[in-house]
C-alpha positions as CSV (number, residue, x, y, z in Angstrom):
1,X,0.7,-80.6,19.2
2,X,-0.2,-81.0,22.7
3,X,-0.1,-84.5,24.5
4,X,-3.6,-85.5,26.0
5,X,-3.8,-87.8,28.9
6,X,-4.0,-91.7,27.8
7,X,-6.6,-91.7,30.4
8,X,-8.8,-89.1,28.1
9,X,-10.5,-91.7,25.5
10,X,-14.3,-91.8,26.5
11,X,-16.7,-89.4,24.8
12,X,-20.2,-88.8,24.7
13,X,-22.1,-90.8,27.7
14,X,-19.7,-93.3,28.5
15,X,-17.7,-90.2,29.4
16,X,-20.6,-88.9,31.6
17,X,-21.1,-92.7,33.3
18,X,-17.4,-92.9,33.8
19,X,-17.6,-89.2,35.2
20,X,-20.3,-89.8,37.6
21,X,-18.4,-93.2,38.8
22,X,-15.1,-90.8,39.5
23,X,-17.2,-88.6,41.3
24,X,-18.8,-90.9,43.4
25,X,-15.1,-92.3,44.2
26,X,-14.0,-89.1,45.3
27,X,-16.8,-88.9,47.8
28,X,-16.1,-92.2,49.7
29,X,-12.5,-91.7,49.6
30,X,-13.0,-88.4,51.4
31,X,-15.3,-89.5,53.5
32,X,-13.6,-92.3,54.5
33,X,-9.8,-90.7,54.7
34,X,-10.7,-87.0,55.8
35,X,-11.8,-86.1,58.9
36,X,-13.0,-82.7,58.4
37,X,-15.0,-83.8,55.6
38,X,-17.0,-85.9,57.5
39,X,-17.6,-83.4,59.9
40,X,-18.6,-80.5,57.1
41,X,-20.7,-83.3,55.9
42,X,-22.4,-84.0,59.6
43,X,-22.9,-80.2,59.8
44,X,-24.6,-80.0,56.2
45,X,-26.6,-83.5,57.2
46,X,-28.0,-81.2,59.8
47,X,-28.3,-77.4,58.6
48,X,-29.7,-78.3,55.0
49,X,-32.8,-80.0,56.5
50,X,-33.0,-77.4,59.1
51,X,-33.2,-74.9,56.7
52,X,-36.7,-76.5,55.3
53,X,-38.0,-75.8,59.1
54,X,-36.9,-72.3,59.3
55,X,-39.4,-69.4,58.2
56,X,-37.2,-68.1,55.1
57,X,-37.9,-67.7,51.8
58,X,-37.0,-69.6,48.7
59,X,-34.2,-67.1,47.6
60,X,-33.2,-67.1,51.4
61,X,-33.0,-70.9,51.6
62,X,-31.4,-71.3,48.5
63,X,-28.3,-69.2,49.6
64,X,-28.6,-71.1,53.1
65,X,-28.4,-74.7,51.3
66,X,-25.5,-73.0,48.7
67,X,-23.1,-71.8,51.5
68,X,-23.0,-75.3,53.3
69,X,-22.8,-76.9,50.0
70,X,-20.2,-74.5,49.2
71,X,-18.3,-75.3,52.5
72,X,-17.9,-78.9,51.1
73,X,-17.1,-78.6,47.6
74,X,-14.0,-75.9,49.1
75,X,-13.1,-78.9,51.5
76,X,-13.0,-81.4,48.5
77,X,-10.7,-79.0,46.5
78,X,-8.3,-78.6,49.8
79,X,-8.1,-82.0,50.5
80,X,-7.2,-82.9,46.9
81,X,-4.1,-80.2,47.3
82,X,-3.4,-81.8,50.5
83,X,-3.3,-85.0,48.9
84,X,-1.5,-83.9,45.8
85,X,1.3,-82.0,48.1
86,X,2.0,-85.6,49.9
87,X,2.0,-87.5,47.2
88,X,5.3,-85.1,45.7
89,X,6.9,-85.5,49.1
90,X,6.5,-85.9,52.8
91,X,9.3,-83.9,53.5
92,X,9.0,-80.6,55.3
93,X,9.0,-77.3,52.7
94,X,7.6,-74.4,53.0
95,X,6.2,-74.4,49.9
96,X,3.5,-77.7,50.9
97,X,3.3,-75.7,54.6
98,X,1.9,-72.6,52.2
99,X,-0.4,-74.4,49.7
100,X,-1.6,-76.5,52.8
101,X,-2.1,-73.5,54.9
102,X,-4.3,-71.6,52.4
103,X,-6.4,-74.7,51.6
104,X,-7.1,-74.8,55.5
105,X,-7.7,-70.6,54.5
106,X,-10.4,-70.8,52.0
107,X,-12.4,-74.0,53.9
108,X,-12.3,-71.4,57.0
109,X,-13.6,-68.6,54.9
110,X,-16.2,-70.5,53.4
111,X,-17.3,-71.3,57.1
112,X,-17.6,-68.2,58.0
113,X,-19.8,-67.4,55.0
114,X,-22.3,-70.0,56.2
115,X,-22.4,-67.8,59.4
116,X,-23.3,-64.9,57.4
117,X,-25.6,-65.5,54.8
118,X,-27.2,-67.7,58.0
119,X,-27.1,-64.7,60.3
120,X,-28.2,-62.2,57.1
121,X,-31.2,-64.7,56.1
122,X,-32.7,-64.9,59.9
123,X,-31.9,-61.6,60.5
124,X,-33.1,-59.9,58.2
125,X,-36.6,-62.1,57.9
């Protein structure tokens, strides 16, 4: 039989409330600790409005508003490797240099999506 995690006991919406308070956790802590989260999140604070002021669609705005989201969401994931990585050991490998490297990788890929779907929305309006 498998071995849950002793931390796994909550169901039902105690499980959602304590979900929620996790979540909202793991937003200050990477707002606070990570500096390219707080930029992503300066650069969404300022495209997701924008988007309500440009003359798209509703489909074309959604995608807009998904790719900056999606930007952030890819940053969280990265920086909870990064953590993860440090927190087994400081020491130089080039295993952490690789996991850490395609973190970096995917947050840079998802930033160049926002350019696109950007560039395809305007454009092609």
């Amino acid at each position: 039989m498998l071995e849950e995690s002793p931390f796994k006991g909550k169901t039902g919406l105690q499980r959602i409330w304590n979900a929620l308070h996790y979540s909202l956790a793991g937003l200050r802590a990477a707002f606070k600790c990570e500096d390219a989260f707080r930029q992503e999140a300066l650069l969404a604070a300022v495209l997701i409005p924008a988007s309500f002021f440009l003359p798209v669609g509703g489909l074309g705005r959604a995608l807009m508003i998904a790719s900056v989201l999606l930007v952030l969401i890819v940053e969280l994931l990265n920086s909870a490797i990064e953590a993860t990585v440090d927190r087994v050991s400081l020491d130089r490998h080039h295993l952490s240099k690789r996991a850490k490297d395609i973190g970096s990788a995917a947050v840079l890929l998802t930033l160049f999506n926002v350019a696109l779907v950007w560039a395809c929305v305007l454009l092609g309006s």
